[in-house]
N, C-alpha and C positions, 0 to 999 in steps of 0.2 A: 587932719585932712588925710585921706590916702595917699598910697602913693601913686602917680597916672604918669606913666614913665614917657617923655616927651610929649607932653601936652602942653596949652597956654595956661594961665592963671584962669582964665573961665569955664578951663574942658573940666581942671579938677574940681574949681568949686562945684560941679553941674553935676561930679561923682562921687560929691560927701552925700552922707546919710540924710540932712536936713534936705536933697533934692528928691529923694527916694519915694518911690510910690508908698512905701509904707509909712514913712512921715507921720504920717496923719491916723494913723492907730496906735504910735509909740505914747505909752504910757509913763508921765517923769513920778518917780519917787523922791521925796527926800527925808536922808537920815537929819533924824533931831537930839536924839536922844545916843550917848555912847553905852552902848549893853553890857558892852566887858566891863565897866568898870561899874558897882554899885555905887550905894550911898550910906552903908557905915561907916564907924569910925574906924574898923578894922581894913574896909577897903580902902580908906586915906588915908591911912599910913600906908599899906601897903604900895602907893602910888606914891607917896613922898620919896618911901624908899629905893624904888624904883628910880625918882628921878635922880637921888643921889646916887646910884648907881653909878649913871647917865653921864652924870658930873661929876664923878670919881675921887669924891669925897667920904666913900666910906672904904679905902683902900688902906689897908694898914704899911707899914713899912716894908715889910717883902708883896707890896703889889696883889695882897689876898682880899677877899671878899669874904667878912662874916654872917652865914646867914643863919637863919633861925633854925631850931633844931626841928621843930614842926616841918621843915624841907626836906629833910636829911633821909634818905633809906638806906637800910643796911644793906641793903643786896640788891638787882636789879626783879627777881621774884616777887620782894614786896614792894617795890617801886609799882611793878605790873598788876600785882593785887589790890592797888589801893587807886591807882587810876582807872582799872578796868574788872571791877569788881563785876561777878560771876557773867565773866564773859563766856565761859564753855555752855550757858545756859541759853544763848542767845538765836533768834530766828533770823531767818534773810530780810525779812522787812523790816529789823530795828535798828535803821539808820539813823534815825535821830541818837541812838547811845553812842557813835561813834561822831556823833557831829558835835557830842557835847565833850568832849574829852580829846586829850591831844598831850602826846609828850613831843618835847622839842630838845633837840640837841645842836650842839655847837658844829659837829664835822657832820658827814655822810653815812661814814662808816660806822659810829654809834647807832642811825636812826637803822642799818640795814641789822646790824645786831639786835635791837631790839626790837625791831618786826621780824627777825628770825624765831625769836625767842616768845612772844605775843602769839606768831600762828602757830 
């Protein structure tokens, strides 16, 4: 509901979106299918492991995470080369390359390092 800051129970409901002139041309979608995740068998592990993650079952004695070496990059250049392969080739209009790829980091300050180091 928004918020309608001293109003009764009826002014707000009268100012949610369900009262709105455009009502009646909002179009519902709905997700069926989850994308992220496929249907090999490499993606379900991949998700199992994940959830043991989650469930901190695969923490070894000093509290570490082993992951596969296939993760691993030696340095943050091949880390950039391998997720964003021949980026310096690229045009203004190919968004979809960057909507399909995405490094994610745990602080702030890593992600501003490595959008330093990307542009």
């Amino acid at each position: 509901m928004p918020v309608v800051p001293k109003r009764t129970h009826q002014q707000v409901v009268a100012a949610s979106l369900c009262r709105e002139n455009l009502w009646g041309y909002i179009k519902f979608l709905h997700l069926r299918q989850n994308m992220h995740l496929g249907h090999s068998e490499a993606d379900n592990q991949h998700a199992q492991w994940l959830l043991e993650i989650g469930a901190g079952s695969t923490m070894n004695d000093n509290k570490m995470i082993q992951v596969s070496q296939s993760m691993v990059c030696a340095n943050l250049n091949t880390l950039i080369n391998r997720i964003y392969p021949g980026i310096g080739n690229l045009r203004a209009q190919d968004d979809q390359y960057f909507l399909d790829r995405i490094i994610l980091c745990p602080r702030n300050n890593k992600v501003h390092d490595i959008k330093e180091a990307i542009l």
